[in-house]
N, C-alpha and C positions, 0 to 999 in steps of 0.2 A: 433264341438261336440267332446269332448275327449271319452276315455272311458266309465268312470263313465255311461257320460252321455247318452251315449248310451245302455249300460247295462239297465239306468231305462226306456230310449222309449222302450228299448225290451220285459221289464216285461208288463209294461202297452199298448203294442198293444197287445201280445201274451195273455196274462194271469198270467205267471208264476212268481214264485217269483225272488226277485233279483237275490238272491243266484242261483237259476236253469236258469236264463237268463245268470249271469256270468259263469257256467256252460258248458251253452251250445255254447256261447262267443266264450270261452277258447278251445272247442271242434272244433269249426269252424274252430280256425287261428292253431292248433294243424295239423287239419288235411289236409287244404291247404300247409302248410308249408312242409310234410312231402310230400305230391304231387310232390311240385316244386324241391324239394333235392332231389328226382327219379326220375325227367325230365321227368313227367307227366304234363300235361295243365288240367287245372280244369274250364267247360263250365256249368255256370250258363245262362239259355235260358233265356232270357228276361231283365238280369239283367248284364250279361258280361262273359269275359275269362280272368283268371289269368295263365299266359305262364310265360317261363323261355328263355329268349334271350340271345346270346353270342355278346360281344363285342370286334373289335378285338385290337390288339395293335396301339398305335398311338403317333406320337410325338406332347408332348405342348410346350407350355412354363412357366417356372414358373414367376408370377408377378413379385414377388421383386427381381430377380436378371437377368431378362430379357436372363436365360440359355433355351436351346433346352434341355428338358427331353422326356424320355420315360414314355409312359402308359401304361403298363402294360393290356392284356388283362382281362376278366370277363365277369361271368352271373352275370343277371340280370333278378330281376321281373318286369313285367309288367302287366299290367290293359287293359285289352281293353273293354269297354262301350259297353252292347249290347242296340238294338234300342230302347226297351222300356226304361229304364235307357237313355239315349237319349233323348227320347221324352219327358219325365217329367221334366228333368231340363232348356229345352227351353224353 
């Protein structure tokens, strides 16, 4: 399910029109976004946590030239599934 498509399950479960589904869309990932860039975690009961984890430096390798690089540390988002979410797609 890309966007679009989700925009129209949301008109047509909610009620609302596309426009104020995509809206309210756009407000959703607006306002988690701005969550996780102030290293806030945002807890949906039933449905999950969207957290900000740090990763720390590490050495790879790159494929094609079989050298030892550095990776540079980073955050990261993450997902975590709460149980109901869970339980539905079992």
């Amino acid at each position: 399910m890309n966007k679009s498509e989700l925009i129209g399950a949301m008109a047509a479960e909610s009620g609302l029109t596309k426009a104020d589904a995509r809206k309210a869309l756009d407000a959703f990932i607006a306002s988690v976004s701005k969550a996780l860039e102030e290293g806030d975690k945002v807890a949906l009961v039933g449905f999950g946590t969207f957290s900000v984890s740090a990763r720390t430096a590490r050495t790879g390798i790159n494929p094609s030239t079989k050298q030892k690089i550095t990776i540079p540390a980073k955050k990261v988002a993450k997902f975590k599934a709460g149980a109901e979410l869970d339980a539905a797609v079992k």
